[in-house]
Biopython code that builds the backbone (N, CA, C, O; Angstrom):
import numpy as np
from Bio.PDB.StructureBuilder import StructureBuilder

atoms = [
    (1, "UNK", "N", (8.092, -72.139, 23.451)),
    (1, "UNK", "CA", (8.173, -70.696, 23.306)),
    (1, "UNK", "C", (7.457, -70.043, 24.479)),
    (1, "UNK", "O", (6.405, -70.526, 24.897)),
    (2, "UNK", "N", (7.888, -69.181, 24.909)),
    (2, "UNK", "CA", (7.757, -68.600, 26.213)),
    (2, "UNK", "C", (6.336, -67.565, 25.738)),
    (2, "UNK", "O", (6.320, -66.787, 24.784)),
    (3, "UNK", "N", (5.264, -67.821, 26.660)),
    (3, "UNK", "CA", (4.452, -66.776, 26.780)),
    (3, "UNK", "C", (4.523, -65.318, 26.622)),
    (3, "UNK", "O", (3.468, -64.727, 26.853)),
    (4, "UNK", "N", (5.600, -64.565, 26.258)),
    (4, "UNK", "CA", (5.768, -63.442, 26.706)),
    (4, "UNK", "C", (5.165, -62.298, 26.253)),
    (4, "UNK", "O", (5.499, -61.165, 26.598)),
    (5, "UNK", "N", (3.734, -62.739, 25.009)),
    (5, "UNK", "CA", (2.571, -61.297, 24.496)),
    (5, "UNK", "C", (1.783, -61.274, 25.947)),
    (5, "UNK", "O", (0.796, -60.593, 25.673)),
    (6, "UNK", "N", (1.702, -61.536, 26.943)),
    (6, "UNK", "CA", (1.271, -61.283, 28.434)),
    (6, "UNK", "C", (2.373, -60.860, 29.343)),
    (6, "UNK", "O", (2.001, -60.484, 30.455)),
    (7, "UNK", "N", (3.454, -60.845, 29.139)),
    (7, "UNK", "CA", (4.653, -60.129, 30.052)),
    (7, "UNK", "C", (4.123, -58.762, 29.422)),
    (7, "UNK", "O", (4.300, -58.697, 28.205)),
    (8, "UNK", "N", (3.576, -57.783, 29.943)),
    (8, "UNK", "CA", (3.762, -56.558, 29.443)),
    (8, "UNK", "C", (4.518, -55.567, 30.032)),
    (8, "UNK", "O", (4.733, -54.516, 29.429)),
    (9, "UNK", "N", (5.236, -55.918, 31.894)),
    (9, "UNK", "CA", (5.821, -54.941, 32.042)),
    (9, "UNK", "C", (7.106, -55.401, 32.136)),
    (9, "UNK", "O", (7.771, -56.338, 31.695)),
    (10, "UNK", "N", (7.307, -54.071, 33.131)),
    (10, "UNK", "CA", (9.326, -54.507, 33.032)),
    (10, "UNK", "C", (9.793, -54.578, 34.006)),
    (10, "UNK", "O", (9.441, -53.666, 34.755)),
    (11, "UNK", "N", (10.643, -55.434, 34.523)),
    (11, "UNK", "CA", (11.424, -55.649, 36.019)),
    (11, "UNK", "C", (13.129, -55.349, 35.600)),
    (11, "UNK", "O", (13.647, -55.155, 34.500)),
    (12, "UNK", "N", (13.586, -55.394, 36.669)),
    (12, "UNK", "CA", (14.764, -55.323, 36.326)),
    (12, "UNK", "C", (16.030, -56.371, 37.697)),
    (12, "UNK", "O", (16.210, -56.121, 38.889)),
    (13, "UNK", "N", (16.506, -57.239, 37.027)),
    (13, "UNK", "CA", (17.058, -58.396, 37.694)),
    (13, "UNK", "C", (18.563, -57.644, 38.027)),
    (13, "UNK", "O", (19.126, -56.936, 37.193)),
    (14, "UNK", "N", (19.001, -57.865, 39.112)),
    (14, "UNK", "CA", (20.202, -57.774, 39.550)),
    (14, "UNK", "C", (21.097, -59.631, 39.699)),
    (14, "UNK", "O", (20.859, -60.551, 40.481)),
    (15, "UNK", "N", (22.062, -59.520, 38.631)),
    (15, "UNK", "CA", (22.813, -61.087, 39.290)),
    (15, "UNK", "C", (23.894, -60.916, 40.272)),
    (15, "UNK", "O", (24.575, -59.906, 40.452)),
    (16, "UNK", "N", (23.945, -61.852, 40.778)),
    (16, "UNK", "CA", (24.944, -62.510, 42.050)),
    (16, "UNK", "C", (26.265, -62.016, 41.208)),
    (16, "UNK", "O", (26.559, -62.321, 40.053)),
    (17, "UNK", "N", (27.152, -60.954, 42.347)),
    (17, "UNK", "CA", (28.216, -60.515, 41.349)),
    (17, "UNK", "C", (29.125, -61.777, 41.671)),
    (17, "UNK", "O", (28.629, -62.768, 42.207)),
    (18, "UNK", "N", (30.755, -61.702, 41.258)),
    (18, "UNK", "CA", (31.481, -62.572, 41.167)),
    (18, "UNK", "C", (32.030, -61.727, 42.936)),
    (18, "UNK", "O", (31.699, -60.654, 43.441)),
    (19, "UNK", "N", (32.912, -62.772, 43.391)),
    (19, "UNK", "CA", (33.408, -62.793, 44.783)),
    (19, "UNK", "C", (34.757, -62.095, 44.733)),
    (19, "UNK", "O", (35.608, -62.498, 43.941)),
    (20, "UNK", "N", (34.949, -61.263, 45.386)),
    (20, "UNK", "CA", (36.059, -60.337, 45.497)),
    (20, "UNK", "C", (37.059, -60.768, 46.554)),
    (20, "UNK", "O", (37.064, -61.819, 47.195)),
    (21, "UNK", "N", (38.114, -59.493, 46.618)),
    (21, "UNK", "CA", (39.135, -60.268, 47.736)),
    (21, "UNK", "C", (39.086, -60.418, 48.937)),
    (21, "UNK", "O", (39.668, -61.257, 49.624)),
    (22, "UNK", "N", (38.090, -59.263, 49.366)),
    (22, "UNK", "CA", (37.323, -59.445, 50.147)),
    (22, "UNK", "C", (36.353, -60.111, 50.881)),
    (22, "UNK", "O", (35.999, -59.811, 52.021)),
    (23, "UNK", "N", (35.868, -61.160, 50.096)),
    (23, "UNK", "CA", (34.775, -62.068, 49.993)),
    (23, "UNK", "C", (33.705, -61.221, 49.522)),
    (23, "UNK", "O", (33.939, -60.104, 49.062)),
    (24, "UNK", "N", (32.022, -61.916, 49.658)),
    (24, "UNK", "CA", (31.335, -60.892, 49.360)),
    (24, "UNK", "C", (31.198, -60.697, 47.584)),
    (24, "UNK", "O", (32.194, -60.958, 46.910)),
    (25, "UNK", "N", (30.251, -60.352, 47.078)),
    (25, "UNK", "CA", (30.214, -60.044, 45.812)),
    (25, "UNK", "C", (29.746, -59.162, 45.546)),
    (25, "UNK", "O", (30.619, -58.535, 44.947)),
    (26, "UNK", "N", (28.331, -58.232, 45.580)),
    (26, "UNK", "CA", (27.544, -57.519, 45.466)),
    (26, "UNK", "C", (26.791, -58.165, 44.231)),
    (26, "UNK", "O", (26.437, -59.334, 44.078)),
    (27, "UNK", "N", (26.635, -56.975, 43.319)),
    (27, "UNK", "CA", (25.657, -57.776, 42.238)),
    (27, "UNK", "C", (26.220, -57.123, 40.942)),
    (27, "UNK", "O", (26.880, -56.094, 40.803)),
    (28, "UNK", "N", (25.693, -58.168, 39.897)),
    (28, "UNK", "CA", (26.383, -57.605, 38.689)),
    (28, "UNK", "C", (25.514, -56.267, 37.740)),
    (28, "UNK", "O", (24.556, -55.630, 38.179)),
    (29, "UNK", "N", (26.015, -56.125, 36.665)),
    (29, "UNK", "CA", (25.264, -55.304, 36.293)),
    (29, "UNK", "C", (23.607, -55.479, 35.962)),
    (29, "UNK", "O", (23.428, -56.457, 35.237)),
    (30, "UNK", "N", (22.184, -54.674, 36.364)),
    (30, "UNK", "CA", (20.989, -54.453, 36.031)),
    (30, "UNK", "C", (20.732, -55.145, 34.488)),
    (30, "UNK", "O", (21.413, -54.981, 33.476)),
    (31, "UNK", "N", (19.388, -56.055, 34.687)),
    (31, "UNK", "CA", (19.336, -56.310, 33.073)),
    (31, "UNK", "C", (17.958, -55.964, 33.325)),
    (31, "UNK", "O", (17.651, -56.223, 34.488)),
    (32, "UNK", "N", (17.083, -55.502, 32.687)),
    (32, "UNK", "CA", (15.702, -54.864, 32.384)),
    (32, "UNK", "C", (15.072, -56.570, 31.349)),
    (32, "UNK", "O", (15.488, -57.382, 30.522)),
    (33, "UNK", "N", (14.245, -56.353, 31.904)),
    (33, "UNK", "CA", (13.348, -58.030, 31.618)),
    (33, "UNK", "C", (11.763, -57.553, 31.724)),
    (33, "UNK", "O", (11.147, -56.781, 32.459)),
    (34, "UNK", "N", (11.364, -58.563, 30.416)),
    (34, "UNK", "CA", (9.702, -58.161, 30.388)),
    (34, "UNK", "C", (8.981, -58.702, 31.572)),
    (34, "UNK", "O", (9.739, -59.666, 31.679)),
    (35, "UNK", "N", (8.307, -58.841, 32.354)),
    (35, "UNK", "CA", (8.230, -59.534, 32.786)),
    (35, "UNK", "C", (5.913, -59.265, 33.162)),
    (35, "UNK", "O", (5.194, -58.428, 32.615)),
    (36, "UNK", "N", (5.635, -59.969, 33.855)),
    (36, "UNK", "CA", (4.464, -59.941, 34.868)),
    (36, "UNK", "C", (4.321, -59.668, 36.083)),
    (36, "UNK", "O", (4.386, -60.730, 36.701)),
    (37, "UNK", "N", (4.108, -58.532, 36.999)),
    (37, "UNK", "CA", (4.482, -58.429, 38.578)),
    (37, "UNK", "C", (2.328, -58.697, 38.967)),
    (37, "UNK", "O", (1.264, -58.267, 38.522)),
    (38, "UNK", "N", (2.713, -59.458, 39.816)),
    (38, "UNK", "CA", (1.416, -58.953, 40.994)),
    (38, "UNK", "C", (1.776, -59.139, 42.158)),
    (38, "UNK", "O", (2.691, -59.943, 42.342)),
    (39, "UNK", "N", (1.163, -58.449, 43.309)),
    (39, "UNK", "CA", (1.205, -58.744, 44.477)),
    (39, "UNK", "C", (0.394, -59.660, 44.958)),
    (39, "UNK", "O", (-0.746, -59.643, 44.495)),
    (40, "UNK", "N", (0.658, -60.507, 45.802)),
    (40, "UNK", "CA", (-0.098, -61.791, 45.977)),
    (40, "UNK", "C", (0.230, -62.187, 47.487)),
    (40, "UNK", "O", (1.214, -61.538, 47.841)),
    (41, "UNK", "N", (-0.153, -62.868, 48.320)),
    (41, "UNK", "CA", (0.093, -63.665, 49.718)),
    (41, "UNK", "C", (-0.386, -64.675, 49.443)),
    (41, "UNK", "O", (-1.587, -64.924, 49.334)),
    (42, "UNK", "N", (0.885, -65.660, 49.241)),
    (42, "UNK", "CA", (0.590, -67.069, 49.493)),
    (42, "UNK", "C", (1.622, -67.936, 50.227)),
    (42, "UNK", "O", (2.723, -67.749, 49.709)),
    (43, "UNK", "N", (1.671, -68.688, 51.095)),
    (43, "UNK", "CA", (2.762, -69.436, 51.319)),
    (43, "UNK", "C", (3.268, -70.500, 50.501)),
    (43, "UNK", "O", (2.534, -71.306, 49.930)),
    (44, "UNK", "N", (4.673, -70.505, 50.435)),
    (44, "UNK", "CA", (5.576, -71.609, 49.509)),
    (44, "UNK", "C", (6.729, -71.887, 50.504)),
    (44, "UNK", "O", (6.942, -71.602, 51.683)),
    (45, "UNK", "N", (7.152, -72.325, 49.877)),
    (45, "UNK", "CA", (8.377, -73.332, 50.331)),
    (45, "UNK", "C", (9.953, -72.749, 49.824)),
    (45, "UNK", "O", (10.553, -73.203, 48.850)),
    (46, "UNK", "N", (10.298, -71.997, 50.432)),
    (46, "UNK", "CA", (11.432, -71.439, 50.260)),
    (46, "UNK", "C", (12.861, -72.301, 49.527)),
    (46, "UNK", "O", (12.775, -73.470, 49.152)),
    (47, "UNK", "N", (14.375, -71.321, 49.399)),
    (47, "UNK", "CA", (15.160, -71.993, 48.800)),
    (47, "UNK", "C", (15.356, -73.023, 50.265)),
    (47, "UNK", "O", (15.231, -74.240, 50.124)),
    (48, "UNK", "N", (15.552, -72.651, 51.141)),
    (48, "UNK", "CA", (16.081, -73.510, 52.354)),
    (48, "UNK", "C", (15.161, -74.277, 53.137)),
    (48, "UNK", "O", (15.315, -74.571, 54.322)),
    (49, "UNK", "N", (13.852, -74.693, 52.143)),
    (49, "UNK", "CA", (13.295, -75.377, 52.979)),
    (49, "UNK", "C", (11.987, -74.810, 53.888)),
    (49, "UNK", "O", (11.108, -75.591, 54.252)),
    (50, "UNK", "N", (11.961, -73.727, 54.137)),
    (50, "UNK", "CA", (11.079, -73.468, 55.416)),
    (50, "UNK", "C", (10.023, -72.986, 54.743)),
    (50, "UNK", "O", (10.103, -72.787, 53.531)),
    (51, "UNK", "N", (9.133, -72.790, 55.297)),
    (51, "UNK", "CA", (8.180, -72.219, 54.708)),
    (51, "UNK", "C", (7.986, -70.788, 55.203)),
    (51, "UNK", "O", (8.209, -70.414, 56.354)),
    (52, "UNK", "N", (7.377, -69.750, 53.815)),
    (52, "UNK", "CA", (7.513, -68.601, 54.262)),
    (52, "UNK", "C", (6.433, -68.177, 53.341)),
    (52, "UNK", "O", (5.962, -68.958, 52.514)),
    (53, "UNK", "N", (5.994, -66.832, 53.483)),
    (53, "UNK", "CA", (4.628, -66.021, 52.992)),
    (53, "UNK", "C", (5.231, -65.012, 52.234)),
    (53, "UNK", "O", (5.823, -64.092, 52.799)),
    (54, "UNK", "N", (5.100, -65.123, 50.353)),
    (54, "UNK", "CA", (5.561, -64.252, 49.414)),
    (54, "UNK", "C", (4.718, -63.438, 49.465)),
    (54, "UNK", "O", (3.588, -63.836, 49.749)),
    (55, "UNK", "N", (4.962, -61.796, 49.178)),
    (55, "UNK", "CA", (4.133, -60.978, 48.513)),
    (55, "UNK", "C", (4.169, -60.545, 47.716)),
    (55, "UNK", "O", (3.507, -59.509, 47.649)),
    (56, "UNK", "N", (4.739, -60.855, 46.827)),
    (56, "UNK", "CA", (4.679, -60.694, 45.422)),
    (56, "UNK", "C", (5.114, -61.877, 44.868)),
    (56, "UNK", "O", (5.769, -62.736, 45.459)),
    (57, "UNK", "N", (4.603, -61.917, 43.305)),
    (57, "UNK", "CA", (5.101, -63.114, 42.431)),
    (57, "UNK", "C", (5.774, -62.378, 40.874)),
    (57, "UNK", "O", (5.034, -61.425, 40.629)),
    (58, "UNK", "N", (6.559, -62.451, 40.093)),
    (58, "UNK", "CA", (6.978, -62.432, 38.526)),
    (58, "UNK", "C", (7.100, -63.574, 37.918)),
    (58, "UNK", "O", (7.708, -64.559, 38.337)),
    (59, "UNK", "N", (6.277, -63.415, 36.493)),
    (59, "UNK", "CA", (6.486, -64.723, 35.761)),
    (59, "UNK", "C", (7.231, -63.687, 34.869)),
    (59, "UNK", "O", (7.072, -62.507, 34.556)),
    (60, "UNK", "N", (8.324, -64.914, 34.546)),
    (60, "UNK", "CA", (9.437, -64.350, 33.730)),
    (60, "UNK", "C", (9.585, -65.116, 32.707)),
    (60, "UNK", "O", (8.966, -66.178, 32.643)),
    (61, "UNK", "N", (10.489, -64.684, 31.661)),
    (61, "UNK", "CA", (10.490, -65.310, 30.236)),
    (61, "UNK", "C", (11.779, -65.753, 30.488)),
    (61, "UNK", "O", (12.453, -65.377, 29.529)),
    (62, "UNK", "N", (12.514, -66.390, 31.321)),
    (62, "UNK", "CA", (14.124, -66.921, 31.510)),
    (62, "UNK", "C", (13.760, -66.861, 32.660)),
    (62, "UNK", "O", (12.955, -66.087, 33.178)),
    (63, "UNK", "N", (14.755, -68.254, 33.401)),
    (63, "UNK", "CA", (15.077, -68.614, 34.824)),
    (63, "UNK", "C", (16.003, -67.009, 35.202)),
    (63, "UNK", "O", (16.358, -66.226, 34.321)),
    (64, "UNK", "N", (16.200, -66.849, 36.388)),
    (64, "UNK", "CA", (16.585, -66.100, 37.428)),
    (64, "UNK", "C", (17.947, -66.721, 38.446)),
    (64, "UNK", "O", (17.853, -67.887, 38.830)),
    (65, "UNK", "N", (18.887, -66.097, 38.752)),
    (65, "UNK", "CA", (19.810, -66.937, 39.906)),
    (65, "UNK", "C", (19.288, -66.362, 41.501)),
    (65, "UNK", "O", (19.432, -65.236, 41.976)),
    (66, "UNK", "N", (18.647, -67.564, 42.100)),
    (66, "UNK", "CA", (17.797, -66.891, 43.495)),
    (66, "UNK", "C", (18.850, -66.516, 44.694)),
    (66, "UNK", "O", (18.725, -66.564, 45.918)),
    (67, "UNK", "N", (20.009, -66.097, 43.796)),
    (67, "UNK", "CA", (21.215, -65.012, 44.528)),
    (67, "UNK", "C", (21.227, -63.718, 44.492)),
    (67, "UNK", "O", (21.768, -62.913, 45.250)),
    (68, "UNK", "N", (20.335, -63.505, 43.177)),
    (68, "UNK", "CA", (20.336, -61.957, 42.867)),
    (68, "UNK", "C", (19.263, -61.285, 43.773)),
    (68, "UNK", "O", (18.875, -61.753, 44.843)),
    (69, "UNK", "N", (18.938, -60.408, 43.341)),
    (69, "UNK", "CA", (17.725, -59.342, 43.308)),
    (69, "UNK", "C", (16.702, -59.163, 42.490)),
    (69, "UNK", "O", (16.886, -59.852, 41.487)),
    (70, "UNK", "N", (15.304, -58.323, 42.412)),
    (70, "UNK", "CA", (14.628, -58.127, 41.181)),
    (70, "UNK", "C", (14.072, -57.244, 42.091)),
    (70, "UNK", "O", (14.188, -57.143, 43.312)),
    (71, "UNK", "N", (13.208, -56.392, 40.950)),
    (71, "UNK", "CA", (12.754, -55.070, 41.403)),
    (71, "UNK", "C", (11.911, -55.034, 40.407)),
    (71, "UNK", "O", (12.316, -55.364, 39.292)),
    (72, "UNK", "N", (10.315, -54.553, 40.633)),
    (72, "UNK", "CA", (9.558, -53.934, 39.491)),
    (72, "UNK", "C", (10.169, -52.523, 39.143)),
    (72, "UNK", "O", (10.776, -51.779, 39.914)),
    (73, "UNK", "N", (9.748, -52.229, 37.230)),
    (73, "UNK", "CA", (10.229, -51.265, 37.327)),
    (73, "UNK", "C", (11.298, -51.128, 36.179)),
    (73, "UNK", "O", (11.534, -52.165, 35.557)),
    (74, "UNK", "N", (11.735, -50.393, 35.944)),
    (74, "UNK", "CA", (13.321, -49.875, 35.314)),
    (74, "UNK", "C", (14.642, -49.493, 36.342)),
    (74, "UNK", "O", (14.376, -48.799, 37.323)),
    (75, "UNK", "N", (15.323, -49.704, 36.243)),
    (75, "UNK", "CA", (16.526, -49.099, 37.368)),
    (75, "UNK", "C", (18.161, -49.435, 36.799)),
    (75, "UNK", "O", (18.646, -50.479, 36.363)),
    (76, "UNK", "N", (18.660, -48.296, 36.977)),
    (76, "UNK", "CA", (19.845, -48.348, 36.794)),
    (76, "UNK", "C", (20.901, -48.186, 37.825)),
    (76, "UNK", "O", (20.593, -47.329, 38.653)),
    (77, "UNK", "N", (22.233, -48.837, 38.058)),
    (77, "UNK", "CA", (23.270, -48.707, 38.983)),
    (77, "UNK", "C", (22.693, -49.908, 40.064)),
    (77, "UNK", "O", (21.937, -50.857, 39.860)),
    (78, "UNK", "N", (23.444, -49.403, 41.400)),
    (78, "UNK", "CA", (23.121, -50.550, 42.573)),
    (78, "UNK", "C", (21.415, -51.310, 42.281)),
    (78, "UNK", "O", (20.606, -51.016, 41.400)),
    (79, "UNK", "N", (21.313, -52.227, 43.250)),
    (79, "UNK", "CA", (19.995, -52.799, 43.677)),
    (79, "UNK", "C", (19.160, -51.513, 44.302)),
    (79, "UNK", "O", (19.716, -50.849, 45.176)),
    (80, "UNK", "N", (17.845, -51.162, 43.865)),
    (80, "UNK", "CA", (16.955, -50.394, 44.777)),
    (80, "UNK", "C", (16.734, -50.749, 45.849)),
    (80, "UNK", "O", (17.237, -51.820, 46.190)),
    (81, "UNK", "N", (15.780, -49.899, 46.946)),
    (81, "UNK", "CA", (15.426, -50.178, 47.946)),
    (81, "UNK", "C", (14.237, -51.211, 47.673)),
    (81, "UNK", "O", (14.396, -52.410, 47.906)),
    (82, "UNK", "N", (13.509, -50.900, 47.367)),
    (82, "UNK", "CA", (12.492, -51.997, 46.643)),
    (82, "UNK", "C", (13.272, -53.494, 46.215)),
    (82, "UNK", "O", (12.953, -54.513, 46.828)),
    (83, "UNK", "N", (14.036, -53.530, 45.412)),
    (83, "UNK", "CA", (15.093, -54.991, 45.009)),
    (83, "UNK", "C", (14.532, -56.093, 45.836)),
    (83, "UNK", "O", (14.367, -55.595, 46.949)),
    (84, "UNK", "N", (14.148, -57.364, 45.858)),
    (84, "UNK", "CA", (13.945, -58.336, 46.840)),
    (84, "UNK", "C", (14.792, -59.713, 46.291)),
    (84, "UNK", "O", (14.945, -59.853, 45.078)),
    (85, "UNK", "N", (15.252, -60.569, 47.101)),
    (85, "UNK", "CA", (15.900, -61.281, 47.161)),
    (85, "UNK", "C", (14.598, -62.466, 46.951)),
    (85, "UNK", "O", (13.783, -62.558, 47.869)),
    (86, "UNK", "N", (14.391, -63.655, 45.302)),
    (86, "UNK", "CA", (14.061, -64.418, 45.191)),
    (86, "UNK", "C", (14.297, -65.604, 46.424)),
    (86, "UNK", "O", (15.302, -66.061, 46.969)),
    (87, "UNK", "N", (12.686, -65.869, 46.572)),
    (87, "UNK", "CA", (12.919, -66.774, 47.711)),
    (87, "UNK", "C", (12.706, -68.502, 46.912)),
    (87, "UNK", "O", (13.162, -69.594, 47.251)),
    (88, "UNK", "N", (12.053, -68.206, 46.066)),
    (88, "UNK", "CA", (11.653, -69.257, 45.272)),
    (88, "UNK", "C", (11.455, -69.189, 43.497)),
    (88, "UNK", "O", (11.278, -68.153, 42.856)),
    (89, "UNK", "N", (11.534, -70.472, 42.980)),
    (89, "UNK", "CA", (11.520, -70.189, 41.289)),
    (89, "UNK", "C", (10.881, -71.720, 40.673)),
    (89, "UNK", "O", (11.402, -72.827, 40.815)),
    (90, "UNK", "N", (9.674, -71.409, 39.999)),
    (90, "UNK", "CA", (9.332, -72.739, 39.479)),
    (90, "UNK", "C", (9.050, -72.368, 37.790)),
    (90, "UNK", "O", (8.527, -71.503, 37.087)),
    (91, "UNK", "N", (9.738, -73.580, 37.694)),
    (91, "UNK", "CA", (9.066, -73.464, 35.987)),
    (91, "UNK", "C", (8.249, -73.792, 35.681)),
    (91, "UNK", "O", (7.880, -74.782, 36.313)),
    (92, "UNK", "N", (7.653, -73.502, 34.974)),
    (92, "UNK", "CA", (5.533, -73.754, 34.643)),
    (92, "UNK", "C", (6.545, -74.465, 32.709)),
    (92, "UNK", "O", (7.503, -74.107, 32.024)),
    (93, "UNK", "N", (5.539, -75.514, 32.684)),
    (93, "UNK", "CA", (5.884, -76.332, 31.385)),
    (93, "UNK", "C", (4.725, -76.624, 30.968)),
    (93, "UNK", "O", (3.829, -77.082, 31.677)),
    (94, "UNK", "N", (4.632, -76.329, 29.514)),
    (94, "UNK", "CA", (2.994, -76.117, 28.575)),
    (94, "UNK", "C", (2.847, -77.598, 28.444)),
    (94, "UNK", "O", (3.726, -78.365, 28.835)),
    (95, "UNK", "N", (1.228, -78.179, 27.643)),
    (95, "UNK", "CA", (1.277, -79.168, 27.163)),
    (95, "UNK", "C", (2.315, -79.803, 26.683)),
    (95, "UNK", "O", (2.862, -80.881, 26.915)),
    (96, "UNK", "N", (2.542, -78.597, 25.704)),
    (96, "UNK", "CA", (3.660, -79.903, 24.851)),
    (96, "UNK", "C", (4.999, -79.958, 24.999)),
    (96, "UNK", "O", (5.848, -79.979, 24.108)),
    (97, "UNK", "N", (5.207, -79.991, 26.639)),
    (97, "UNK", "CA", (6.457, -80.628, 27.181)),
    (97, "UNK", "C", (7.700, -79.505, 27.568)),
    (97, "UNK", "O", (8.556, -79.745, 28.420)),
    (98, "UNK", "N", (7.630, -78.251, 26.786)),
    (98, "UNK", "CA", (8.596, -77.481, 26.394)),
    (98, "UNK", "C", (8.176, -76.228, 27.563)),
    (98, "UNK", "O", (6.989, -75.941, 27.718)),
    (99, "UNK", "N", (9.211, -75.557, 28.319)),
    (99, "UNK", "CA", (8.907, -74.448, 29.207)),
    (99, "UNK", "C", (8.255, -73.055, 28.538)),
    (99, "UNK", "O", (8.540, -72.413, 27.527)),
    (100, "UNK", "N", (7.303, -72.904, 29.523)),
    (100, "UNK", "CA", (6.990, -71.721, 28.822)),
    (100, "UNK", "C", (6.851, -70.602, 29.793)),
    (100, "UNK", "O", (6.102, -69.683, 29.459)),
    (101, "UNK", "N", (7.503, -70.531, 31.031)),
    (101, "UNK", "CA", (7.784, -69.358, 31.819)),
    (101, "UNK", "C", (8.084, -69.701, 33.067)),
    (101, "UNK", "O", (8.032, -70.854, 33.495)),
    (102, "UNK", "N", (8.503, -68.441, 33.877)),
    (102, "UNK", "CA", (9.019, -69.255, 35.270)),
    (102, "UNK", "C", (8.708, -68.200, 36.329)),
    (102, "UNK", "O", (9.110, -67.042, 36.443)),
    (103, "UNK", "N", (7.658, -69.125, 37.264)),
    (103, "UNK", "CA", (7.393, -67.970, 38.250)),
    (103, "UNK", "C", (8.126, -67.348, 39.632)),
    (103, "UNK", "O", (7.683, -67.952, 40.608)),
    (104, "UNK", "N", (8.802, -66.646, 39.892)),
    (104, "UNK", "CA", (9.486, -66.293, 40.595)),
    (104, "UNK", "C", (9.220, -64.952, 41.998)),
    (104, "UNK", "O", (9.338, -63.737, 41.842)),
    (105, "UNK", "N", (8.859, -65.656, 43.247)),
    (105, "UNK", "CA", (7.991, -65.467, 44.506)),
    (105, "UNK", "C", (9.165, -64.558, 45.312)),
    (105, "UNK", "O", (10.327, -64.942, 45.443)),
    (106, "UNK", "N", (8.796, -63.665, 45.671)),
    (106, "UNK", "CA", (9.377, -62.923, 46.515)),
    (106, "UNK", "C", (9.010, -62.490, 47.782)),
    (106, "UNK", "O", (9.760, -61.756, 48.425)),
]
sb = StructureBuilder()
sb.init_structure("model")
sb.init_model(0)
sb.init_chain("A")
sb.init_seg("    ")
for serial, (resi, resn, name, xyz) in enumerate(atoms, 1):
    if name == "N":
        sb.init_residue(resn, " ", resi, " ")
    sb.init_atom(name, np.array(xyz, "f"), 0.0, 1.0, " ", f" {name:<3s}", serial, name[0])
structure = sb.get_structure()
């Protein structure tokens, strides 16, 4: 069971839309998620390998697709200017074996 009486605020995830005829997808519709934001500088290890310096982190109560967007906050329609593109996503797993949140570095 997911930690989430410590998620107290709210983010809002944009997913990887589906691919048009154009190519290209944009993003699908905004889902509003409890989540944890801080700002933080640490280096990790990106999706591609390299290493890079997040400034911010969300622990979330559900995995993320590190295609989308996320944004602290509430928001409706497109991605905000704020929106950042997940560079990284780890799942944190409690003692007893079972996930209990997933931190997600931007």
């Amino acid at each position: 069971m997911s930690n989430v009486a410590t998620m107290m605020q709210e983010c809002t995830y944009w997913p990887p839309g589906e691919g048009g005829e154009w190519g290209g997808g944009g993003y699908g519709a905004p889902q509003a998620l409890r989540c944890r934001y801080q700002g933080t500088t640490k280096l990790i290890r990106g999706k591609d390998g390299r290493e890079l310096v997040a400034s911010a982190v969300y622990w979330l109560p559900q995995p993320i697709d590190l295609q989308g967007r996320i944004a602290p906050g509430r928001h409706a329609g497109e991605p905000s200017s704020d929106a950042r593109e997940p560079m990284s996503i780890l799942e944190r797993v409690g003692l007893d074996g079972t996930t209990d949140h997933w931190q997600v570095y931007v």
